[in-house]
C-alpha positions in Angstrom: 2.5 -90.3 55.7 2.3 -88.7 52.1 1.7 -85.5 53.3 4.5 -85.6 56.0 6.9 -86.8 53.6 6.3 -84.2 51.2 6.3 -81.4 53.7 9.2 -82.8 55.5 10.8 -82.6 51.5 9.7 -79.3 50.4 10.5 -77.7 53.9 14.2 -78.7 53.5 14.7 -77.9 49.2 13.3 -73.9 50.3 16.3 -73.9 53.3 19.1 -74.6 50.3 20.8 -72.6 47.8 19.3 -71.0 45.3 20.4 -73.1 42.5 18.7 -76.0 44.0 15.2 -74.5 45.3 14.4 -71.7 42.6 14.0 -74.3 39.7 11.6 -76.6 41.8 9.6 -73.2 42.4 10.1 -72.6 38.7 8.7 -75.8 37.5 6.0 -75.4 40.3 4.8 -72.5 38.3 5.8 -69.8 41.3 9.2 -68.3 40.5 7.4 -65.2 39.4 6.1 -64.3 43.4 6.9 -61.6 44.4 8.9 -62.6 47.6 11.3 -64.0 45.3 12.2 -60.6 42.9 15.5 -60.4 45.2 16.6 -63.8 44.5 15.8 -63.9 40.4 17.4 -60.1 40.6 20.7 -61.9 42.0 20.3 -64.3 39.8 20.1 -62.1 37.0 23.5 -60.2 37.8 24.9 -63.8 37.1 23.9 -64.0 33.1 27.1 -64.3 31.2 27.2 -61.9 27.8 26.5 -65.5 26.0 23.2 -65.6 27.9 24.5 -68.6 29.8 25.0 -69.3 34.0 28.1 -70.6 35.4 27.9 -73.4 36.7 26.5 -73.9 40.2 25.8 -70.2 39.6 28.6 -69.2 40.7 31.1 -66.6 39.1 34.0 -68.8 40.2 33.4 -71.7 37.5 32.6 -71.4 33.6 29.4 -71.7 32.0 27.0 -74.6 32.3 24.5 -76.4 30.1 22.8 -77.5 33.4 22.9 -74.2 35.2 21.6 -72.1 32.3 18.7 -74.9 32.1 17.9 -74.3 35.6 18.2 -70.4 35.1 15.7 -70.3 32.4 12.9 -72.8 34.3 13.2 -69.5 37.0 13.7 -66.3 34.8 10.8 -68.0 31.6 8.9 -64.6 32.7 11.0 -62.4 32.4 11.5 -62.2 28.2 14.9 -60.6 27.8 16.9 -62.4 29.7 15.0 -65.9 29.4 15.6 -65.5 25.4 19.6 -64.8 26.0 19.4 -68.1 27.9 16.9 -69.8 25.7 19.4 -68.7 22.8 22.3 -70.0 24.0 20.9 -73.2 24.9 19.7 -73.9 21.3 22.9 -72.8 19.6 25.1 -75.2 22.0 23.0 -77.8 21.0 25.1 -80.7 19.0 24.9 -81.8 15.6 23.7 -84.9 16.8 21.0 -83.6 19.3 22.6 -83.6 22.8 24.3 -81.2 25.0 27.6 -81.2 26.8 28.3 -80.0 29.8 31.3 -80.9 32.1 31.2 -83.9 34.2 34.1 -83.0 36.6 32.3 -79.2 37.3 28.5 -80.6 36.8 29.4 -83.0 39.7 30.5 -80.7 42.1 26.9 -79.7 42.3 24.8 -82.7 41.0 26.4 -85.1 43.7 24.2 -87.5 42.3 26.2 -88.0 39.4 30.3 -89.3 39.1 32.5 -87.3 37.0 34.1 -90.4 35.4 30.0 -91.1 33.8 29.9 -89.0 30.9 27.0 -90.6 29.6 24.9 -90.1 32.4 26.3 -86.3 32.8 24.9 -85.5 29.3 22.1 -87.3 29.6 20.4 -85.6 32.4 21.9 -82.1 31.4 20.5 -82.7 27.6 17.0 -83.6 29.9 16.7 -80.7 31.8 17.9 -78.4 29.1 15.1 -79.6 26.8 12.5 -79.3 29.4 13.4 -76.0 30.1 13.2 -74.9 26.7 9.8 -77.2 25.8 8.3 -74.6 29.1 9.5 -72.0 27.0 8.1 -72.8 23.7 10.9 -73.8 21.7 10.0 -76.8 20.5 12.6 -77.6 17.2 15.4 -77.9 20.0 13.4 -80.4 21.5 12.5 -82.6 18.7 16.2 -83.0 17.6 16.9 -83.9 21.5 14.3 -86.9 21.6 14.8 -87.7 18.4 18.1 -88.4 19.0 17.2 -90.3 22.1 14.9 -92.3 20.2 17.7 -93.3 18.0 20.1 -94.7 20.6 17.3 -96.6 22.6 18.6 -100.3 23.6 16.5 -102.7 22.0 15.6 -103.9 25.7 14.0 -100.7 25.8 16.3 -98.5 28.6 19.0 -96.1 27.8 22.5 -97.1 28.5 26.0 -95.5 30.8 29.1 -97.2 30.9 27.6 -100.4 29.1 24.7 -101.3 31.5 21.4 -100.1 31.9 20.9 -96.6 33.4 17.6 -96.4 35.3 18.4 -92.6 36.2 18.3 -91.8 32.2 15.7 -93.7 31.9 13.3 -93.0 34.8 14.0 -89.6 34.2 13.3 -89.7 30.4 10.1 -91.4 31.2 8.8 -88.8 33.9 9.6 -85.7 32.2 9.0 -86.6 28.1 7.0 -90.4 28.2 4.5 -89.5 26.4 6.7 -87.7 23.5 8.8 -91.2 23.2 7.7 -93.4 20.6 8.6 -96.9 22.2 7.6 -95.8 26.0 6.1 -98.8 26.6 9.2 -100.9 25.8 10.9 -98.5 27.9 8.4 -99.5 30.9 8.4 -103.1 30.3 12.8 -102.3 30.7 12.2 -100.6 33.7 10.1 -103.1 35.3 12.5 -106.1 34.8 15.8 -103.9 36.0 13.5 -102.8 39.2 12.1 -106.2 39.8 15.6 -107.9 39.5 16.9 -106.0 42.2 20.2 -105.1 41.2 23.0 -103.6 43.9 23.5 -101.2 41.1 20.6 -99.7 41.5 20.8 -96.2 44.3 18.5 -95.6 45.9 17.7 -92.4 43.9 17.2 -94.7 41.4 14.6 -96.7 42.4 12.8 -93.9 44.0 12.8 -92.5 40.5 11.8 -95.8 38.8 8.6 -96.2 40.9 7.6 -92.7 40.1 8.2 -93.3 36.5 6.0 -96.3 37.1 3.9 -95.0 39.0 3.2 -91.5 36.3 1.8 -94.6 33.8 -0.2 -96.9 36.1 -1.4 -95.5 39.2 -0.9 -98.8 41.1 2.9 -98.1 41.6 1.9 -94.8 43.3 1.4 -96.1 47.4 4.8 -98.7 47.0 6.7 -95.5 45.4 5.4 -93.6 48.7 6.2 -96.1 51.1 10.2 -96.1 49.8 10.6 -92.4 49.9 9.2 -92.5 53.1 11.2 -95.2 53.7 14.8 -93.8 52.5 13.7 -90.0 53.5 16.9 -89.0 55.5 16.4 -87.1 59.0 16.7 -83.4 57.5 13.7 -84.0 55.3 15.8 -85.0 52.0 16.9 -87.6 50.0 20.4 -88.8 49.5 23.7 -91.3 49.8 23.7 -90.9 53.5 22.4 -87.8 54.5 19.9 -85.1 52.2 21.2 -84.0 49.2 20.3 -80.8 47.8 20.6 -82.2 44.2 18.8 -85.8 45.0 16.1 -84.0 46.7 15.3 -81.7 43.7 15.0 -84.1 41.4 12.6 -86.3 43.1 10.5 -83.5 43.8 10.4 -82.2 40.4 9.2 -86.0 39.5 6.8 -85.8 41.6 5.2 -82.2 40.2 5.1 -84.7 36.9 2.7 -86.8 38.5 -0.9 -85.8 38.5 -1.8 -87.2 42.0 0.8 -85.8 43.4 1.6 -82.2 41.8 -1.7 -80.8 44.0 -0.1 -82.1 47.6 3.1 -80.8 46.4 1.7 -77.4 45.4 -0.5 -77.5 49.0 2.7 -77.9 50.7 4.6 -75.5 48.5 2.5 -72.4 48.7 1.6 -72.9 52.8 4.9 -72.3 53.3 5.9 -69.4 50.8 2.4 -67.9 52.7 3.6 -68.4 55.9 6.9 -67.0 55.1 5.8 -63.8 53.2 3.7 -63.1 56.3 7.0 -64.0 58.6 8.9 -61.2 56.2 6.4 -58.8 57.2 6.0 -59.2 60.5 9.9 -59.2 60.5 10.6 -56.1 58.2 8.1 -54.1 60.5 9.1 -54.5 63.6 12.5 -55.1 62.8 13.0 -52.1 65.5 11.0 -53.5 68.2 12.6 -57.1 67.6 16.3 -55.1 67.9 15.4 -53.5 71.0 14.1 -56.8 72.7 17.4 -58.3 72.1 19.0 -55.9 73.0 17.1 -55.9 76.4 17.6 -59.6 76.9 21.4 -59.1 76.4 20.8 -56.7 79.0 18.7 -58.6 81.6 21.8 -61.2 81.0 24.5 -58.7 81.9 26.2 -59.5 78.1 25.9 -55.5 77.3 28.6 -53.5 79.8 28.2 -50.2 78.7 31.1 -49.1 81.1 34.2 -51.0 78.8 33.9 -52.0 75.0 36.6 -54.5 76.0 34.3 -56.2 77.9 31.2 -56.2 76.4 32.9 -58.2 73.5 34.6 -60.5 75.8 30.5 -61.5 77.0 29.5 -61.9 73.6 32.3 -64.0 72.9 31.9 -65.9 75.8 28.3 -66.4 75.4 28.3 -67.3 71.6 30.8 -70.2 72.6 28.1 -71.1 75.2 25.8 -71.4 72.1 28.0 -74.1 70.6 27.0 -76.6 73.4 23.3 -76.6 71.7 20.3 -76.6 73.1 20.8 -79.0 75.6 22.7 -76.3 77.5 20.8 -73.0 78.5 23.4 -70.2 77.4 21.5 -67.5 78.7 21.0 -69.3 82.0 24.2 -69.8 82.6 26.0 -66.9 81.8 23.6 -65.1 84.0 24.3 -67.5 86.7 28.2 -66.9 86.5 27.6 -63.1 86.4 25.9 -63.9 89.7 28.8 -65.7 91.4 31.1 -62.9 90.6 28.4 -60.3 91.9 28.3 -58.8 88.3 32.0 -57.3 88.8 34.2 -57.0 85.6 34.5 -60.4 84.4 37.6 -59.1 81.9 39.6 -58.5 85.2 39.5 -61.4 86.6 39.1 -64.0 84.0 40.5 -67.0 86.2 37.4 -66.5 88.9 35.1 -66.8 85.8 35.6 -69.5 84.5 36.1 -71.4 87.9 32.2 -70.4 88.0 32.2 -71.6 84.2 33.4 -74.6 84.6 31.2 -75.7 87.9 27.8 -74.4 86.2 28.8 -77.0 82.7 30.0 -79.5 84.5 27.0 -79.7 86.8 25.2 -79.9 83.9 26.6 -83.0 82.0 29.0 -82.1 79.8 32.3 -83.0 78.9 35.7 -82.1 80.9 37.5 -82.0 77.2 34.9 -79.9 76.1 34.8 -77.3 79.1 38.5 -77.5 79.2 38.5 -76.3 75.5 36.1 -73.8 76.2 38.0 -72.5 79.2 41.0 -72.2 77.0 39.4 -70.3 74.1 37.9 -67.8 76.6 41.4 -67.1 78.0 43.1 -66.7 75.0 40.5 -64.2 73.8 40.5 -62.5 76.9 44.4 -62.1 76.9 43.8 -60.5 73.4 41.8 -58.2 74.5 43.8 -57.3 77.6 46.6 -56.9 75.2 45.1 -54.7 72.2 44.8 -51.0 73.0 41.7 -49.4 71.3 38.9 -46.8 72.3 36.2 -47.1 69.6 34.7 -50.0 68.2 37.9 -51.2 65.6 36.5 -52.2 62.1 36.0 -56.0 62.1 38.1 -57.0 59.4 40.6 -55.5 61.4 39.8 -57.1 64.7 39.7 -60.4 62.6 43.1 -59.8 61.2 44.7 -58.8 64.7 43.1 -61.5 66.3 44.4 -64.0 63.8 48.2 -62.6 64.6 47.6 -63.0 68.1 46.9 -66.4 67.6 49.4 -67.7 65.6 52.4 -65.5 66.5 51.9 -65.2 70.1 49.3 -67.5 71.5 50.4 -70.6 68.8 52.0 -72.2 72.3 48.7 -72.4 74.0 47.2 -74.4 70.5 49.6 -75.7 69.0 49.4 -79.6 70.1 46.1 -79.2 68.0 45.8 -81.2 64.8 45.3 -79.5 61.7 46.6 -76.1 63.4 49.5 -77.6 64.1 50.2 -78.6 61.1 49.6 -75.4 59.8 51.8 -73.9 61.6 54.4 -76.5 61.3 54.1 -75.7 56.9 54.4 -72.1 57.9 57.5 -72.1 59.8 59.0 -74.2 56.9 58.3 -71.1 54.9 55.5 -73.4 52.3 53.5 -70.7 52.4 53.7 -66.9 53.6 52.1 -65.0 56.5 48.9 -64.1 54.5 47.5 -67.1 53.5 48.3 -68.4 57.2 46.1 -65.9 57.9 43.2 -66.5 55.5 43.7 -70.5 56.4 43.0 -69.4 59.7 40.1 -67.4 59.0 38.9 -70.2 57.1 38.6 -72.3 59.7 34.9 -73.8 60.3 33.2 -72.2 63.0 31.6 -75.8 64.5 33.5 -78.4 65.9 37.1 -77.1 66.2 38.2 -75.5 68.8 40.6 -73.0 67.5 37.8 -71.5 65.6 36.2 -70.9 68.6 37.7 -67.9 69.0 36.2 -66.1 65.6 32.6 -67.2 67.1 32.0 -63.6 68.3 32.1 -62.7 64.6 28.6 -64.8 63.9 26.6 -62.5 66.8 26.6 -60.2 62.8 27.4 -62.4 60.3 26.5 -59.4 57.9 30.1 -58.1 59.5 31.9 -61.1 58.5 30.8 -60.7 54.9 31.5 -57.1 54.3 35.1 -57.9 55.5 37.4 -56.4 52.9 39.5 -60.0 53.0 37.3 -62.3 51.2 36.3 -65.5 53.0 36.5 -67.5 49.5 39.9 -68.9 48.9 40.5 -68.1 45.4 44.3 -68.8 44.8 46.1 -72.0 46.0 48.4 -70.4 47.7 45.2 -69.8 50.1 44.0 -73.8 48.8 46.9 -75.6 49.7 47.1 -75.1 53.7 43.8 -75.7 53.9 43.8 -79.0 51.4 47.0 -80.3 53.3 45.5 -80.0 56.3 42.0 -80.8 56.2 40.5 -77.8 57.6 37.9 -77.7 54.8 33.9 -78.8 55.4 30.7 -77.6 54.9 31.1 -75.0 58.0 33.1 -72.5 55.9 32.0 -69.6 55.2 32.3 -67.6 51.6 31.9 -64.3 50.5 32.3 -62.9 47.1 31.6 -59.3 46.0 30.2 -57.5 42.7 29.4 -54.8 41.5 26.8 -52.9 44.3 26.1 -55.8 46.0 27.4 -58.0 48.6 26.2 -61.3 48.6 26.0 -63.6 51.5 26.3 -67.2 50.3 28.3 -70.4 51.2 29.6 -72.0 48.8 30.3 -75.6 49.7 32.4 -76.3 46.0 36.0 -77.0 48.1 33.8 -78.7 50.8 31.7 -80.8 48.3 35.4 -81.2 46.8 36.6 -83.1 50.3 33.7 -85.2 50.6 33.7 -87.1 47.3 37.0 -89.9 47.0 37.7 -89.5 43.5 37.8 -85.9 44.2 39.8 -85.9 46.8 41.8 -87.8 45.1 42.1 -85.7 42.2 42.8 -82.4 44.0 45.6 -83.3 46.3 47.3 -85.4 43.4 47.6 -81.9 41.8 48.8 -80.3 45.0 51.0 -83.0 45.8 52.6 -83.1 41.5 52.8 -79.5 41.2 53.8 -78.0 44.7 54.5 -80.6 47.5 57.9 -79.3 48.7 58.9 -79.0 44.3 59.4 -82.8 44.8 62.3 -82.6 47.4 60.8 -84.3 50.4 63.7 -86.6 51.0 65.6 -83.6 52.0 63.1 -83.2 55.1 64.1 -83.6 58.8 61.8 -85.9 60.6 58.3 -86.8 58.9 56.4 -85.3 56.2 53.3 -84.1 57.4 52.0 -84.4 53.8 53.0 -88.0 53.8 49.3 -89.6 53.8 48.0 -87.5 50.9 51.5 -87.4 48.8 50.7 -88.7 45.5 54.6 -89.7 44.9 55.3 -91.4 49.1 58.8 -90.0 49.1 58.8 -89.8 52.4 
């Protein structure tokens, strides 16, 4: 069961961002591998002249206490950068031994935390800024921090938020500096009573960390501290509210590295799988040509490729990536090969209706759902009108194709989609003139790919995603006239995808901020007040014919 757990753990933290899985490889003593110079060298290009990180490490937020912490646990080898950081860290340190960071950017990241505690947020940015600098041998930084956290210890022994015992501050005070406290044991004895009273305060993070604080003094905690992470582990392999958390996930990890019973399984675990994905890089990288060209047979044997028309090679790829969407209970392959059968491998562009009449029998006959094949049927069309439509010999550029597809869609084709929801609505603010043609087009683009159909139609983009990120049109929305169509109307989750260039490089990333945004109340909360005081219709709703489409997010309900 340990060994599960962990792997389960460890296999999920390497498949998230950066900022989340290099500082548990930093603190697990690997950030210098060599299969990892790309990521530190992106990471690098990130430093701000201060020697601090944004926060989240990314460029579109300032600089973080936090995220320069984090930074220097994965850069402490290399010494020019790592002092910058190191630097900057001791000179924002307070006069009265803490750091700040802030709690309404730290949370976007650390979901863990509410940006309404601003105790807890400097608490556990202070904590990980002073372990990051005690790994790199600055130890008068580090004094002042505990001794300033010795100073405002409760005489219960715990560390107190918002006027009530904080296990998080002091579980994680206890894993990470215990023995540099002077009343640890009060701090246990604390601990004990708020774990034993079992409080519906306490998260579930919480406890987890509580036993393992327990459990890095006396040993007999260990196997109970097991059995609830195994307990509360979540189906991805994480820990979290209600599904894994990046954030949650790290931190419990990084506990357990603090633990000497359980830093070796965590280590096993670790460096199996950075072995067994150098040796999947290699194998990759050298026969990256061989790998092509069996693709490109398979699309082949399929009858996706139609060398005869570029027109309708794209329209199989299209059609067969929205296969994909059906998952793997549906064979795409098979079934695409079984329509091309039907039609005796004519021109499916041609005759698009006799298609999907053979589309529509093969899914049905395999279970799934008439509003799902229907949609499917209708997203195929549409594309296939487009591309009946356009007139082009060579391959156009895709951030062309994107952009001339997105006009098809919403100036000619917006009858065939408009009933839809949040499309609708989009439309709907459009034609009020709210917003103009480009950011209808950029909300469009935005769309997630997973889950809605209209979206459906960009799928042929993710056959390269490579393509979809050197688009000159950046995928990130970075002004609101781009944020408020897709705020108003909901179109924002974890699906989209973001691009942001500097200088050389391209960088492929999704960044969930507006996503993480949406899923937290107060957020949401906070974000369409703003829209809604500083934009929604200049306050002149009640001049509106018919209802406000804005109504259930309005912050002033003049409608």
């Amino acid at each position: 069961m340990t060994h599960s757990t962990i792997r389960a753990a460890v296999r999920y933290l390497l498949g998230c961002l950066p900022y989340f899985k290099l500082p548990f490889l930093g603190l697990a003593g690997l950030s210098d591998c060599s299969c990892l110079s790309g990521a530190i060298r992106d990471l690098l290009e990130l430093q701000l002249l201060s020697g601090a990180f944004p926060s989240g490490w990314s460029k579109v937020h300032g600089e973080s206490t936090m995220a320069t912490a984090k930074a220097l646990l994965c850069i402490s080898h290399l010494s020019g950068p790592a002092e910058k950081a190191a630097d900057y860290l001791e000179r924002s340190l307070s006069a009265y031994g803490f750091w700040r960071d802030d709690p309404l950017q730290l949370s976007l990241f650390e979901d863990f935390l509410s940006p309404r505690d601003y105790t807890a947020t400097e608490f556990v940015s202070s904590i990980m800024a002073a372990l990051s600098l005690r790994r790199f041998g600055r130890k008068v930084a580090v004094e002042k921090f505990l001794s300033a956290v010795s100073s405002i210890q409760d005489s219960s022994g715990t560390w107190f938020s918002q006027g009530t015992p904080s296990v998080l501050i002091t579980s994680l005070l206890l894993i990470f500096f215990g023995e540099s406290l002077d009343a640890r044991a009060k701090a246990l004895r604390g601990l004990k009573k708020i774990l034993a009273s079992s409080s519906p305060r306490v998260t579930q993070l919480e406890r987890a960390l509580g036993l393992l604080a327990l459990a890095k003094v006396d040993v007999k905690y260990l196997s109970p501290a097991l059995e609830y992470l195994a307990s509360i582990q979540c189906r991805e392999g994480g820990w979290g509210k209600r599904r894994s958390s990046p954030a949650c996930t790290f931190l419990i990890l990084s506990a357990m590295l603090e633990l000497e019973k359980l830093r070796p399984l965590v280590l096993e675990e670790l460096e199996g799988l950075l072995s067994r994905l150098v040796r999947l890089r290699r194998v990759v990288s050298s026969s990256h040509g061989r790998l092509r060209e069996k693709l490109l047979g398979l699309l082949r044997h399929c009858y996706v490729i139609f060398p005869e028309s570029t027109k309708e090679t794209l329209f199989r790829v299209f059609a067969l990536s929205v296969l994909f969407q059906l998952g793997p209970a549906v064979d795409a392959y098979e079934v695409f090969e079984k329509a091309a059968d039907r039609m005796r491998y004519s021109n499916m562009l041609h005759d698009v209706d006799e298609f999907l009449s053979c589309l529509r029998d093969l899914l049905l006959s395999r279970g799934v759902g008439r509003r799902v094949v229907y949609n499917i049927s209708k997203s195929i069309r549409i594309f296939g009108d487009f591309l009946s439509e356009i007139d082009f010999l060579k391959v156009v550029p895709v951030e062309k194709f994107s952009e001339e597809f997105s006009r098809y869609i919403l100036f000619k084709a917006a009858h065939a989609i408009e009933n839809y929801k949040s499309l609708g609505v989009l439309l709907y603010l459009y034609r009020r003139r709210i917003f103009d043609e480009d950011s209808l087009l950029v909300g469009l683009q935005c769309l997630p790919g997973v889950g809605r159909f209209s979206a459906d139609m960009f799928l042929f983009l993710s056959c390269d995603i490579l393509e979809i990120i050197r688009c000159k049109r950046s995928f990130l929305p970075v002004s609101w006239s781009i944020v408020k169509p897709l705020l108003m109307t909901g179109l924002l989750s974890a699906k989209v995808v973001s691009a942001y260039r500097t200088t050389r490089r391209i960088y492929e990333t999704s960044l969930n901020l507006l996503s993480t945004v949406m899923s937290r109340d107060l957020w949401k909360a906070y974000y369409l007040t703003e829209v809604s005081r500083h934009w929604c219709f200049k306050r002149t709703c009640r001049s509106i014919k018919g209802p406000c489409p804005l109504y259930e997010i309005c912050a002033f309900k003049y409608g």
